[in-house]
PASEBA-1860 file (N, C-alpha, C; in nm, 3 decimals):
! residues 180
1> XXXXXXXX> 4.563/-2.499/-0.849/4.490/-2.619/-0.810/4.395/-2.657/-0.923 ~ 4.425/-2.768/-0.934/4.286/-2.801/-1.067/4.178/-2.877/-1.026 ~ 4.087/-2.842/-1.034/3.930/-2.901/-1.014/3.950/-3.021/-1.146 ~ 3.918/-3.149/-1.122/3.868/-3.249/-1.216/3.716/-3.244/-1.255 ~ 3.715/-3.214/-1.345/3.533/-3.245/-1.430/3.459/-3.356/-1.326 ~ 3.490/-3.469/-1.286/3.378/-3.504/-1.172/3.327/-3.435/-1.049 ~ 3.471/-3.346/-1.006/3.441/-3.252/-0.950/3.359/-3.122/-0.942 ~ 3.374/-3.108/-1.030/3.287/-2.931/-1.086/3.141/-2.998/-1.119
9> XXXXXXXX> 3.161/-3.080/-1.197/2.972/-3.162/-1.178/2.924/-3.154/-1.044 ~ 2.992/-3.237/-0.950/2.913/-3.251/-0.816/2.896/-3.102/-0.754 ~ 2.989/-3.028/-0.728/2.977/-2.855/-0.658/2.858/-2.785/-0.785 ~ 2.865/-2.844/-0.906/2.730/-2.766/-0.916/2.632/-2.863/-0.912 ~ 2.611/-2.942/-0.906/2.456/-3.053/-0.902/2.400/-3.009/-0.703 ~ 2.566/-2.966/-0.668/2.535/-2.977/-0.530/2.468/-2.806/-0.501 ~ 2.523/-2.772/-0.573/2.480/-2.631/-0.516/2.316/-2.552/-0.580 ~ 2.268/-2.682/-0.749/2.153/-2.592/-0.780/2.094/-2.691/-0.717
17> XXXXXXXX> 2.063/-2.796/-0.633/1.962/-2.862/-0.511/1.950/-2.782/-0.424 ~ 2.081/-2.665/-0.368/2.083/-2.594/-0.256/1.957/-2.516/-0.301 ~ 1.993/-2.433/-0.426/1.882/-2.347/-0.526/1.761/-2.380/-0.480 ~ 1.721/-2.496/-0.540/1.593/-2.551/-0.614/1.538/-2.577/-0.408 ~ 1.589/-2.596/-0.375/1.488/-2.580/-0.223/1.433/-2.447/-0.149 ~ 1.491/-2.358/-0.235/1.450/-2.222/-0.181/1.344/-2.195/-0.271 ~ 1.343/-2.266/-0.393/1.277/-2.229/-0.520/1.139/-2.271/-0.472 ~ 1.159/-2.416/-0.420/1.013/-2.495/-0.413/0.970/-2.448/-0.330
25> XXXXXXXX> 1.005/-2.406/-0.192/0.944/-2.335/-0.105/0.890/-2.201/-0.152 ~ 0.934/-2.099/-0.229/0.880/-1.975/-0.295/0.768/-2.007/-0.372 ~ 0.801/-2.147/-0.486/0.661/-2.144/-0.525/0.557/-2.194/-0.457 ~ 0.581/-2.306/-0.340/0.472/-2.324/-0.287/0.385/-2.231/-0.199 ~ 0.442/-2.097/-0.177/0.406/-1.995/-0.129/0.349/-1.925/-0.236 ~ 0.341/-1.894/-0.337/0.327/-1.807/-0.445/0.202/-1.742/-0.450 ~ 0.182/-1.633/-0.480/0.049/-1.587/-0.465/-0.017/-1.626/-0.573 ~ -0.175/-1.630/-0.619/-0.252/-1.641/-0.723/-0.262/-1.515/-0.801
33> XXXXXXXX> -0.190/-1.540/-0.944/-0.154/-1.442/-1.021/-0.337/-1.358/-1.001 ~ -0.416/-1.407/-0.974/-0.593/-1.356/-1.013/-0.612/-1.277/-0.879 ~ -0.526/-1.245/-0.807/-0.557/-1.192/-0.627/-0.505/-1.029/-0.687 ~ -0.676/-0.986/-0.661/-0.662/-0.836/-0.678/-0.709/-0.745/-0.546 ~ -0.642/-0.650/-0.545/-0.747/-0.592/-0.453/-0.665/-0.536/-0.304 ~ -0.749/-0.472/-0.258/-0.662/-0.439/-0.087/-0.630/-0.532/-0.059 ~ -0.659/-0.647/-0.012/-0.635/-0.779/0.027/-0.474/-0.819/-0.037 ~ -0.433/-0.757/-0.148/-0.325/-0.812/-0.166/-0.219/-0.780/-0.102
41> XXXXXXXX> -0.185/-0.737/-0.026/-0.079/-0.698/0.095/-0.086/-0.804/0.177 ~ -0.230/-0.806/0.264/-0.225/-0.952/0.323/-0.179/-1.081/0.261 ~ -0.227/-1.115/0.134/-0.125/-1.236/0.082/-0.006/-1.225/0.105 ~ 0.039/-1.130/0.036/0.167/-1.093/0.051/0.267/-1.150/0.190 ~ 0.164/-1.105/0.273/0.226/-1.075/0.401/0.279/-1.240/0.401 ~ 0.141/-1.364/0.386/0.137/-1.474/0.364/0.284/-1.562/0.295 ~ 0.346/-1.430/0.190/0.442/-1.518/0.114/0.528/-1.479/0.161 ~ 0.660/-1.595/0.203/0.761/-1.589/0.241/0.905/-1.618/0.081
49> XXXXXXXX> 0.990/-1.546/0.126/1.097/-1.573/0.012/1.162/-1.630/0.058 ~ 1.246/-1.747/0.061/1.347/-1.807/0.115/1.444/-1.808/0.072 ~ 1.587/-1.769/0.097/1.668/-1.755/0.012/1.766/-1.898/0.036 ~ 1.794/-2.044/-0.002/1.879/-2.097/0.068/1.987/-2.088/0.023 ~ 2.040/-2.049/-0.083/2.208/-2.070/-0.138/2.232/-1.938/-0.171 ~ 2.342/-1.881/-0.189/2.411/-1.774/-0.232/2.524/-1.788/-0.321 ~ 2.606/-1.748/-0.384/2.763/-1.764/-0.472/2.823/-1.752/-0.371 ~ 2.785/-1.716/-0.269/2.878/-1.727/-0.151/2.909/-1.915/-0.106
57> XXXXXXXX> 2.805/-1.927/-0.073/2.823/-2.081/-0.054/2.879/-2.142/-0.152 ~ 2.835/-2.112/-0.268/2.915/-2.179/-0.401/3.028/-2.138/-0.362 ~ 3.088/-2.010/-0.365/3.240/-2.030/-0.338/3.305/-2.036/-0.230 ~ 3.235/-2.082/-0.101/3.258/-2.161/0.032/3.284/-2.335/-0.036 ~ 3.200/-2.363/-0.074/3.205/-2.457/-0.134/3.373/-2.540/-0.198 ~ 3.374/-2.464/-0.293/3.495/-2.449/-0.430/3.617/-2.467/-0.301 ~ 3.645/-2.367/-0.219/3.717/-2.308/-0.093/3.741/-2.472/-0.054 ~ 3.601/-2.501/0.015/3.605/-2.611/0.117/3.667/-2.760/0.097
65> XXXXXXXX> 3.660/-2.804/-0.068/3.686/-2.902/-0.188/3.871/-2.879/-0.197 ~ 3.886/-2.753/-0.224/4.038/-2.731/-0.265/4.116/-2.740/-0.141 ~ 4.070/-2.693/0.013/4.141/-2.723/0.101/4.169/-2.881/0.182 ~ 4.051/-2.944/0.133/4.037/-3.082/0.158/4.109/-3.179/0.063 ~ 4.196/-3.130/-0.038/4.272/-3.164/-0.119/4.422/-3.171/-0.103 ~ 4.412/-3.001/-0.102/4.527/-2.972/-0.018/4.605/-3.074/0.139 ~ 4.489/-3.093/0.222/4.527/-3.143/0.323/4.559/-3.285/0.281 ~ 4.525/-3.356/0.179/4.526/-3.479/0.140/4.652/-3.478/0.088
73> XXXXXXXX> 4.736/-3.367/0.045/4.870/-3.300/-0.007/4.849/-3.357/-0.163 ~ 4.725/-3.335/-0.259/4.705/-3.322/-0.326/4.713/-3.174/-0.403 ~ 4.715/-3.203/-0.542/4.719/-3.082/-0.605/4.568/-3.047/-0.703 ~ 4.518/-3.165/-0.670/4.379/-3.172/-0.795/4.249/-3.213/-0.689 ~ 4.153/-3.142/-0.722/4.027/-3.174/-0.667/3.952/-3.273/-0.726 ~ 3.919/-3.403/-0.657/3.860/-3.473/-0.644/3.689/-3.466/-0.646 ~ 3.602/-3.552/-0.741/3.480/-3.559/-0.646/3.437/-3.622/-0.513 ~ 3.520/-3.678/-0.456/3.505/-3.710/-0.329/3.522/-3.595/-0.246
81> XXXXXXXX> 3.608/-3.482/-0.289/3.651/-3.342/-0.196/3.512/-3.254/-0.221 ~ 3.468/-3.273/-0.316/3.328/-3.175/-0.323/3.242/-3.235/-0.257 ~ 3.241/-3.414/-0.291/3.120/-3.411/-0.184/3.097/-3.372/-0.062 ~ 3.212/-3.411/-0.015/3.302/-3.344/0.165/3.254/-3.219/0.130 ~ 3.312/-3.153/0.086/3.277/-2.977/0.094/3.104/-2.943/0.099 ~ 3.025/-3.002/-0.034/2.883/-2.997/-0.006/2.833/-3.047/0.116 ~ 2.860/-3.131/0.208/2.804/-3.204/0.289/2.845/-3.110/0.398 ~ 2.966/-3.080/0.400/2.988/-2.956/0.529/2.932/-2.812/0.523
89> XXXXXXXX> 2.910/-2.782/0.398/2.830/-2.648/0.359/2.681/-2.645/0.411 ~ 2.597/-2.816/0.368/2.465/-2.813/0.422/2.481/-2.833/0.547 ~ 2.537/-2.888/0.620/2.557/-2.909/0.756/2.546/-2.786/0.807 ~ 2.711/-2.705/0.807/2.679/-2.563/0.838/2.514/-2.503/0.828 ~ 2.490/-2.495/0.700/2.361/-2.444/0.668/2.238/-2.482/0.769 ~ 2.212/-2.578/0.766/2.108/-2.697/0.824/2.096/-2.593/0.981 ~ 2.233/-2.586/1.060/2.270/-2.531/1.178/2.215/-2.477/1.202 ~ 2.300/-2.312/1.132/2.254/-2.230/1.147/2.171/-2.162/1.099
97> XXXXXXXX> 2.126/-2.155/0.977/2.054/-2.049/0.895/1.880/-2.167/0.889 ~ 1.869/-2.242/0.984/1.683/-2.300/0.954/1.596/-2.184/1.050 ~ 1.531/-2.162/0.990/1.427/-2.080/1.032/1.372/-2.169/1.158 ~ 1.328/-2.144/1.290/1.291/-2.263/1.375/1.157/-2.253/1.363 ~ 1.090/-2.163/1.319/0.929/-2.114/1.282/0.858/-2.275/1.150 ~ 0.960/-2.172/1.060/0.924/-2.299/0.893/0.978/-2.454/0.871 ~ 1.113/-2.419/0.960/1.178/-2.521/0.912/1.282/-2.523/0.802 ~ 1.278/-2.422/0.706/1.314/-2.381/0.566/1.490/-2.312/0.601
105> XXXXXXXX> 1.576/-2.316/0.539/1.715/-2.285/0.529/1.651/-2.144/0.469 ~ 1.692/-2.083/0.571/1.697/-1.864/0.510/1.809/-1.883/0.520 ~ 1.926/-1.845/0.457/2.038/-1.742/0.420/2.038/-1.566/0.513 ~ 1.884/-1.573/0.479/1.915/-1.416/0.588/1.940/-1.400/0.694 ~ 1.885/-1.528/0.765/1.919/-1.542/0.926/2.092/-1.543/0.939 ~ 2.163/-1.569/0.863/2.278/-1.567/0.864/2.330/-1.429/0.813 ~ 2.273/-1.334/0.737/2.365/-1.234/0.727/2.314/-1.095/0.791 ~ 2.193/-1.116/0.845/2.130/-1.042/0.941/2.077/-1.090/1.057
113> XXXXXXXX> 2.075/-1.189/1.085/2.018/-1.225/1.185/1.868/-1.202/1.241 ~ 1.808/-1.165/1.098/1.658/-1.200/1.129/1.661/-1.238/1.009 ~ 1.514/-1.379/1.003/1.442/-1.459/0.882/1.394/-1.304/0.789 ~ 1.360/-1.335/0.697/1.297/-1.286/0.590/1.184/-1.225/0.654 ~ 1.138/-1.391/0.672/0.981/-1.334/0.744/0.954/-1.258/0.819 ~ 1.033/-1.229/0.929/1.048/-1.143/1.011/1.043/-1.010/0.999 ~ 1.116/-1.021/0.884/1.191/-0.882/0.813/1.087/-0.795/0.754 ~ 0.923/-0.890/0.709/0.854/-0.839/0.642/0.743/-0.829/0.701
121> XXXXXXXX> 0.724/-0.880/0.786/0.660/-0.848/0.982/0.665/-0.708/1.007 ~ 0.827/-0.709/0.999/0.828/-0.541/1.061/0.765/-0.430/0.949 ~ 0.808/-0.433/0.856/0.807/-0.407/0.757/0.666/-0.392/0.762 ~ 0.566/-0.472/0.744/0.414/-0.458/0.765/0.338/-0.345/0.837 ~ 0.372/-0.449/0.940/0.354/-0.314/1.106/0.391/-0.252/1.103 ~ 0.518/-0.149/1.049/0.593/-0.034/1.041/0.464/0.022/0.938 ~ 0.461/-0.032/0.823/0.352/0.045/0.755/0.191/0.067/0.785 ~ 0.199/-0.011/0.858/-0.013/-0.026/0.964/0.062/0.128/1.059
129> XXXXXXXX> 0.174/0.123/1.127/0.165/0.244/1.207/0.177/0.380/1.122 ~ 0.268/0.390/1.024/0.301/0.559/0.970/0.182/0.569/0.921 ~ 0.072/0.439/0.852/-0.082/0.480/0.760/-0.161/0.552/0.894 ~ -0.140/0.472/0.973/-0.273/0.561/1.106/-0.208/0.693/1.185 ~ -0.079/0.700/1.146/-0.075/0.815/1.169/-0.048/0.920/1.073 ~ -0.096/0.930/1.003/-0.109/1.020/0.920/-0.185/1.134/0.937 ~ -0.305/1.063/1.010/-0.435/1.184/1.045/-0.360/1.280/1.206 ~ -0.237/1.232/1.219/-0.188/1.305/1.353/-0.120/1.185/1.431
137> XXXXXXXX> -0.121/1.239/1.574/-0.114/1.243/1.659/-0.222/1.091/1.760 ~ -0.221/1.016/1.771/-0.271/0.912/1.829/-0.262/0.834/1.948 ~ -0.355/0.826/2.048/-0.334/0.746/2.131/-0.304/0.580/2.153 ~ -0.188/0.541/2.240/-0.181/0.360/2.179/-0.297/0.315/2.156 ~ -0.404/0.376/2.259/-0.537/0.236/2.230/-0.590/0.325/2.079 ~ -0.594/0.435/2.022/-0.647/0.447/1.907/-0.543/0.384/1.807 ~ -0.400/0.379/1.846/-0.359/0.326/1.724/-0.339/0.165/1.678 ~ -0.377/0.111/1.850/-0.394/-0.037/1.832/-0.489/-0.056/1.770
145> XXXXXXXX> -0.623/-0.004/1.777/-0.735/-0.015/1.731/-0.729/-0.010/1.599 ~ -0.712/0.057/1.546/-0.659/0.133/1.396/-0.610/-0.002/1.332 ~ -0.482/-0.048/1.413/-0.386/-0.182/1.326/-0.527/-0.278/1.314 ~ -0.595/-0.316/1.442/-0.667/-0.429/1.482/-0.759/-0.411/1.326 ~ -0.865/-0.306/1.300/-0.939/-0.295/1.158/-0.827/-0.341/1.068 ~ -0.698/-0.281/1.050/-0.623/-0.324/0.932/-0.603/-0.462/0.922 ~ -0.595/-0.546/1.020/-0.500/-0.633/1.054/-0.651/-0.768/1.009 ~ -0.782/-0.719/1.040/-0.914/-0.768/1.041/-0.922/-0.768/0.876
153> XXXXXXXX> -0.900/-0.666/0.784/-0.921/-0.633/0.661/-0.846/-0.781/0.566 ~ -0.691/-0.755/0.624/-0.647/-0.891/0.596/-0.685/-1.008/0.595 ~ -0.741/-1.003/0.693/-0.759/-1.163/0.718/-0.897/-1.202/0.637 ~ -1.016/-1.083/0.631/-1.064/-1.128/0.525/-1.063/-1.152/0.399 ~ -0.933/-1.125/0.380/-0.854/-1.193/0.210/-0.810/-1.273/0.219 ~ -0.744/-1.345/0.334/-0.634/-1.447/0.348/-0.773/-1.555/0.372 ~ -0.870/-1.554/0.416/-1.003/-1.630/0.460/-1.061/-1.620/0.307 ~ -1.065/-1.565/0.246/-1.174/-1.560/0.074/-1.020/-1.628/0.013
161> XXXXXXXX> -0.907/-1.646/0.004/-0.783/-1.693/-0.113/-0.761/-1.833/-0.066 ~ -0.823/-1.900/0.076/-0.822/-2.018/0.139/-0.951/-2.065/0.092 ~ -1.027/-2.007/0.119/-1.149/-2.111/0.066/-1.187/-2.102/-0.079 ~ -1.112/-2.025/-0.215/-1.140/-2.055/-0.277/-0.996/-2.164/-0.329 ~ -0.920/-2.216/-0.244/-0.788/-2.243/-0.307/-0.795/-2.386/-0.196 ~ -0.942/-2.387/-0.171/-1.055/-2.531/-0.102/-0.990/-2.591/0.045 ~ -0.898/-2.482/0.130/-0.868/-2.509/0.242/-0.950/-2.493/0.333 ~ -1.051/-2.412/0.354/-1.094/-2.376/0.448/-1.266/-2.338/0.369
169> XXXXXXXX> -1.388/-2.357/0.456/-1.502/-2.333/0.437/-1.507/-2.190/0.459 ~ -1.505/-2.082/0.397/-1.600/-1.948/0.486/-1.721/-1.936/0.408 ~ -1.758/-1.932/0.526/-1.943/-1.902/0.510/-1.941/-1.715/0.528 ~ -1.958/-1.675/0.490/-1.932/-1.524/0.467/-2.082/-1.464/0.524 ~ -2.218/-1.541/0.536/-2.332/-1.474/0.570/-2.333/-1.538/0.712 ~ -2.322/-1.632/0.780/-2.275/-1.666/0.886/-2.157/-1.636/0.964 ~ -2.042/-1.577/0.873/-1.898/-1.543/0.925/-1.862/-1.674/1.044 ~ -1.854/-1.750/0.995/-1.815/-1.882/1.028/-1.696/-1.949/0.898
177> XXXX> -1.579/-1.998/0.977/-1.509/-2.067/0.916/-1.465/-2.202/0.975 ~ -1.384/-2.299/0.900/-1.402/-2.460/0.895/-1.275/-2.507/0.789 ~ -1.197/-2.618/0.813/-1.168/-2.674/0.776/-1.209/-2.729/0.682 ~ -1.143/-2.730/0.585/-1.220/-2.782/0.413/-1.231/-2.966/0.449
END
C-alpha cells in the first residue's frame, strides 16, 4: 500500500497536535524549578503528567488511513484517508481516555484504567502510610492523625508556591488565606 506525501504530512501534523496537548497541559502544571524543600512532594503531588498520544495511536492511525483506502478499493493512501483516520482516532480518544476530573485526554485511563493522577494519589498515600509506620504498629486514629500532620505540611507549600506565583493571599501571621 503506498501512503502519498499529502498523506504522511497530515498523520504526522495530526499526531504531533495529539503530542503538543499533553505537552501544554504538563507545562502548565510544571513545578518552579526554585521549589526546594519538604514541600516538594506536595507540588509534586500538584503536577499531573498527561500522556495524550502514544506510537500506538500513530500506528492506529497509519492502520485506520490504509483500511479506509482499501475499502475505497484503492491501493494508495490519500490525505483525505488520514484525515478520516485522525478524526476517528481523536474521537475514540475524546471517549474514552478524558479524564472526567481535568478534562485532559490520559492515555493511561486506557491502558490501565486509572488516570495518572490517580495513580500518584495512591502512590502518595501508600507512602504517608509505610512513613508512619515505621515507628510500629499503629492505631487507625493514630495513623489517620499521622497522614492528617503530613497531609497539613503540604498544604503549607502548596499555600506559600500559590501566593508567591500571586494566586492566592496567605497571610502566614494571621493564617488566613484569599483569593489573589
Amino acid at each position: 500500500m503506498e501512503i502519498q506525501e499529502e498523506a504522511i504530512v497530515s498523520i504526522q501534523a495530526s499526531y504531533v497536535a495529539m503530542r503538543e496537548k499533553g505537552r501544554e497541559t504538563n507545562q502548565r502544571r510544571a513545578p518552579n524549578p526554585g521549589f526546594r524543600g519538604g514541600r516538594k512532594n506536595a507540588f509534586e503531588a500538584l503536577q499531573q503528567t498527561h500522556v495524550s498520544a502514544t506510537v500506538r495511536q500513530l500506528e492506529s492511525m497509519i492502520r485506520l488511513a490504509e483500511g479506509r483506502a482499501r475499502l475505497r478499493l484503492s491501493d494508495r493512501v490519500t490525505r483525505e484517508d488520514a484525515e478520516e483516520a485522525s478524526r476517528l482516532i481523536n474521537s475514540a480518544l475524546k471517549t474514552t481516555a478524558t479524564n472526567r476530573h481535568t478534562g485532559q485526554i490520559d492515555v493511561d485511563l486506557l491502558f490501565s484504567g486509572t488516570t495518572a493522577e490517580r495513580r500518584r494519589e495512591i502512590t502518595d498515600m501508600s507512602s504517608m502510610v509505610l512513613n508512619a509506620l515505621r515507628d510500629g504498629t499503629l492505631s487507625h486514629t493514630e495513623l489517620s492523625s499521622r497522614i492528617d500532620e503530613a497531609i497539613v505540611g503540604q498544604l503549607d507549600g502548596v499555600l506559600e508556591e500559590l501566593d508567591q506565583k500571586g494566586m492566592v493571599n496567605y497571610d502566614r501571621t494571621n493564617m488566613t488565606i484569599s483569593k489573589a
